[in-house]
C-alpha positions in Angstrom: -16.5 108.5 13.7 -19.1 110.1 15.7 -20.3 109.0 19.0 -24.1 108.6 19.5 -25.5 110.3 22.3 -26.5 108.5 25.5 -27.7 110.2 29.0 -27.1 108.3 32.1 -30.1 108.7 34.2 -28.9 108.7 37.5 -31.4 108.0 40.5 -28.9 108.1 43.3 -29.8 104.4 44.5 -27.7 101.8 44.4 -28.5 100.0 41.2 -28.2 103.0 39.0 -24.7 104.1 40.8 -23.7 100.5 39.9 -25.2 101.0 36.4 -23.4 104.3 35.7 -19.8 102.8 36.9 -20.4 100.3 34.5 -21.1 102.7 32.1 -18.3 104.5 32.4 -16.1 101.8 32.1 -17.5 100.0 29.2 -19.2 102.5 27.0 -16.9 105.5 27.1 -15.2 104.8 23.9 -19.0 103.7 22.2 -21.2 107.1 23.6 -20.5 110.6 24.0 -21.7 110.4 27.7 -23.6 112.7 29.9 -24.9 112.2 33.6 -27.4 113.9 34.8 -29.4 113.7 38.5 -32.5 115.0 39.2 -33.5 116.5 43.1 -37.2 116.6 43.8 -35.8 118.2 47.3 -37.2 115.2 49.0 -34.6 112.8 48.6 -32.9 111.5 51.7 -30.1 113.6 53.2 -28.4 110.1 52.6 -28.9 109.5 48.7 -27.3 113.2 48.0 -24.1 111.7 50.2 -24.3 108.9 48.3 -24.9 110.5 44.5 -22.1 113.5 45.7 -19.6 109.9 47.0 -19.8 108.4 43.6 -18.9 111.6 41.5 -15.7 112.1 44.0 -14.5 108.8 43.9 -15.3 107.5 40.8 -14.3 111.1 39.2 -17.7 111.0 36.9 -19.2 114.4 36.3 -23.0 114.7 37.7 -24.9 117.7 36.6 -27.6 118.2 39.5 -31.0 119.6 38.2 -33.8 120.4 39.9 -37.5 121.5 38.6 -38.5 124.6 38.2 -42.5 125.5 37.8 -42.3 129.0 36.7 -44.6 131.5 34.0 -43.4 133.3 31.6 -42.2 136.2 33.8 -40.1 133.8 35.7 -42.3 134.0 38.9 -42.8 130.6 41.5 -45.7 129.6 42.8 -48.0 130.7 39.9 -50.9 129.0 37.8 -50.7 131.3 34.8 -48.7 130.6 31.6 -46.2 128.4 33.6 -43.5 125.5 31.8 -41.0 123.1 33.6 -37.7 124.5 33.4 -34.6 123.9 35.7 -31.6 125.0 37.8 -28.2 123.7 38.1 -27.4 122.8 41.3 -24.9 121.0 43.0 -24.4 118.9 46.3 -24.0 122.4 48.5 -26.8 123.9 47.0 -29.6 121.4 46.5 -33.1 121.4 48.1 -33.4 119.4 51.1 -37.1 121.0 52.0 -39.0 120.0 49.3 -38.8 123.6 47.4 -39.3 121.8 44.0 -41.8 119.3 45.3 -43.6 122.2 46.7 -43.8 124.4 43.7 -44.6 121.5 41.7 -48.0 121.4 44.0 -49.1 124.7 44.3 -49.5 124.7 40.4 -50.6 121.2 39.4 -52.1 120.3 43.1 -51.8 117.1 44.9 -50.1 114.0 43.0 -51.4 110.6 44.3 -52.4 106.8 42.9 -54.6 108.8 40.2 -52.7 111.9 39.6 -49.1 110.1 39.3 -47.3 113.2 38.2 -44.4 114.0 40.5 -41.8 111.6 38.1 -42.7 113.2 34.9 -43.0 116.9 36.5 -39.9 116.5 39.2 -37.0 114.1 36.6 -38.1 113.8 33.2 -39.1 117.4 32.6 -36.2 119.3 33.8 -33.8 116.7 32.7 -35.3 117.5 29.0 -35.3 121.2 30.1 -31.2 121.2 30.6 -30.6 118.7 27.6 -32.8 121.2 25.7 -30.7 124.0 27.1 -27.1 122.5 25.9 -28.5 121.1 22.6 -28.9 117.7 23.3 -31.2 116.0 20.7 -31.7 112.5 19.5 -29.7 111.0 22.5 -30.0 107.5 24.0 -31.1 107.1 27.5 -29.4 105.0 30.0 -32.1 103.2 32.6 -30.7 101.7 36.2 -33.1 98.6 35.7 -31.8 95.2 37.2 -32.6 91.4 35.6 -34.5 90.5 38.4 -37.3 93.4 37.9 -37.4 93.4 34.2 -41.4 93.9 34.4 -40.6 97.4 34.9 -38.9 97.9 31.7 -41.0 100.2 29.1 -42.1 98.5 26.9 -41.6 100.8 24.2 -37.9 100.8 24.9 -36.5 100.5 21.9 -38.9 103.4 20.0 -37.6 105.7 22.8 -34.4 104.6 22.6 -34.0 103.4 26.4 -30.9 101.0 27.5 -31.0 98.8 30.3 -27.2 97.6 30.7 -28.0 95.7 33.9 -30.4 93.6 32.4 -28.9 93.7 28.8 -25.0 93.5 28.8 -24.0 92.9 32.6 -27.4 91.5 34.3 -27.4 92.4 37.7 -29.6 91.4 40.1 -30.2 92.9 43.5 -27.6 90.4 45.5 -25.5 91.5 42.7 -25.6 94.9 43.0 -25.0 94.5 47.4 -21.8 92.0 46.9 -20.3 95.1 44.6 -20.9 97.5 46.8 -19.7 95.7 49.1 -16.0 96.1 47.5 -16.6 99.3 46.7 -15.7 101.1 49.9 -18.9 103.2 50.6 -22.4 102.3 50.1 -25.9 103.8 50.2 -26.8 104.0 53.8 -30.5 105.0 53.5 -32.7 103.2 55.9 -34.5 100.6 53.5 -37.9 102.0 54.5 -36.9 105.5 53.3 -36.2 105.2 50.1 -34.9 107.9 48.1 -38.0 110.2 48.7 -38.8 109.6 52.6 -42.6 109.1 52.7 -43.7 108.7 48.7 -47.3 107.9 48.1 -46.9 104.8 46.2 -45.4 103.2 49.6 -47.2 100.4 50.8 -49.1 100.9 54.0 -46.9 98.5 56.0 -44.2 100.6 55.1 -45.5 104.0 55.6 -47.0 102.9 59.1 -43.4 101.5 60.0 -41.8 105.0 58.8 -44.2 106.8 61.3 -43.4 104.7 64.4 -40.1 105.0 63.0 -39.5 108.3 62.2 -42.9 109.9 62.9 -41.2 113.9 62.4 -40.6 112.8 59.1 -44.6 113.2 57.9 -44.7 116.9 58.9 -43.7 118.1 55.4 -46.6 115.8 53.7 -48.9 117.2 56.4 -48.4 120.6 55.7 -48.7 120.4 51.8 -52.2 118.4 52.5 -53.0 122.1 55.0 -51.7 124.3 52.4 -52.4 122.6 48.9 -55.7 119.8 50.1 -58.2 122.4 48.6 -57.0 123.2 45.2 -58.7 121.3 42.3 -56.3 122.7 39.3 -58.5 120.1 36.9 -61.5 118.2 36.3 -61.9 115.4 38.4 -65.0 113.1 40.3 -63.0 113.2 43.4 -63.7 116.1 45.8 -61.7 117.7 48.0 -59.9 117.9 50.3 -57.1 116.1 48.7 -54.2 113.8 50.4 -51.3 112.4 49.1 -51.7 108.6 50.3 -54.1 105.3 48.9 -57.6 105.9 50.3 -56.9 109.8 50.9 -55.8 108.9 53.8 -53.8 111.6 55.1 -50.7 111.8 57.6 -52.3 111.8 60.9 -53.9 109.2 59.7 -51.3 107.1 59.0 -49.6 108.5 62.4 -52.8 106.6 63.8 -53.2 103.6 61.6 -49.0 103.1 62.6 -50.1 103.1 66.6 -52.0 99.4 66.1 -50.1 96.5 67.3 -48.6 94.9 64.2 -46.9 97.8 63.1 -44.7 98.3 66.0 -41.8 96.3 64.9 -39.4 98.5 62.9 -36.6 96.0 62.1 -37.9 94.2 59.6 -37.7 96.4 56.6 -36.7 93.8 53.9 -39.1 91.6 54.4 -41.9 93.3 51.8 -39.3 95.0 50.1 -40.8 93.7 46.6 -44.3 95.3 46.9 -43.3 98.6 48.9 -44.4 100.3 45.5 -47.5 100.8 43.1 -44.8 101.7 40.6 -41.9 102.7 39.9 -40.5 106.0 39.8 -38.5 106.3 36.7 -37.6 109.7 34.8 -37.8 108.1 31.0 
């Protein structure tokens, strides 16, 4: 009997690594599987140890992808003609400066609260771009969703054919996922204010303002795409330039500034508005 399709969207954090061993060990025999992770080149040094630790020790193939923004000459960095296509990459050879992120930008401009692009440009698109590329067509798609944040499952689930095994067959909530790690031998060691994607815009200001006391180096990269990207206006919008990346258009120095005031000084308590840290969530499918 033929196997129906499923992708395992892998986001490199903890709940989807716990997902996709679960996967692996339940569904093999139901799904012709496939695994796929998707750089934006602004993940933390940390989640690519982490997603390269799961595919050594659990012995599941990973195919790393990243974006590609390029026209129909193949060229970077250009506005004319262009489509989202991808690379193969692999834990060696991934970005760690923000190369897709970047190119991403300097065609579509700035993504913020009410441009929320980067998820749809940066994961889904050259996810579908590789699948596209093998042959892949009608396939499930395998979500790293717990029980204990089901509001952020799509709606539309079922006509897009998205799973959610940790909220569906093995429900999993965030404790959950920490006491299996726990057994596991290795875990992700990202800072909890980091994230995968160091400084994203949908961070809450408390958290930002703690990553900048922190880790204030870490903002330079956001900084310079404001410098070299703030201007451009690639489409019709009320807002004027110059454009930042953070709620308010307020830009890294000032956060840098905001991050000096009193209250957000303290830097060890990074769980404590864990549940809010986000406008949304970040998703490929």
């Amino acid at each position: 009997m033929k196997k129906e399709k499923l992708l395992v969207s892998f986001s490199g954090g903890r709940t989807s690594a716990k997902m996709l061993n679960w996967i692996y060990a339940n569904w093999q025999d139901k799904y012709e599987l496939l695994t796929i992770f998707s750089n934006t080149g602004k993940e933390d040094e940390e989640t690519l140890k982490f997603v390269h630790e799961c595919e050594k020790r659990w012995h599941v193939p990973i195919i790393w992808v990243e974006a590609r923004h390029l026209d129909n000459e193949g060229n970077r960095f250009s506005r004319k003609g262009w489509s989202v296509r991808h690379d193969v990459v692999t834990y060696e050879t991934a970005s760690r400066n923000g190369e897709p992120f970047e190119e991403m930008i300097s065609v579509l401009g700035i993504p913020t609260t009410n441009a929320p692009f980067c998820s749809d440009q940066l994961k889904r698109k050259p996810i579908e771009s590789y699948l596209k590329s093998i042959g892949w067509k009608g396939f499930y798609k395998a979500i790293g969703i717990r029980v204990d944040e089901i509001d952020r499952v799509n709606p539309k689930f079922k006509e897009l054919k998205i799973l959610y095994p940790l909220v569906n067959e093995e429900p999993t909530t965030s404790q959950d996922s920490k006491d299996w790690f726990l057994e596991q031998g290795f875990d992700l060691q990202v800072h909890p204010d980091s994230g995968n994607c160091d400084n994203c815009w949908k961070k809450n200001m408390n958290l930002l303002c703690r990553n900048a006391v922190r880790i204030p180096e870490s903002f330079n990269w956001w900084r310079d795409m404001t410098t070299k990207y703030g201007d451009y206006m690639p489409r019709e919008t009320k807002l004027k330039p110059p454009f930042n990346f953070f709620r308010g258009n307020l830009s890294s120095d000032d956060i840098i500034e905001l991050s000096k005031k009193p209250k957000y000084q303290i830097t060890d308590i990074a769980n404590k508005d864990r549940l809010n840290e986000c406008a949304g969530s970040c998703e490929a499918f």
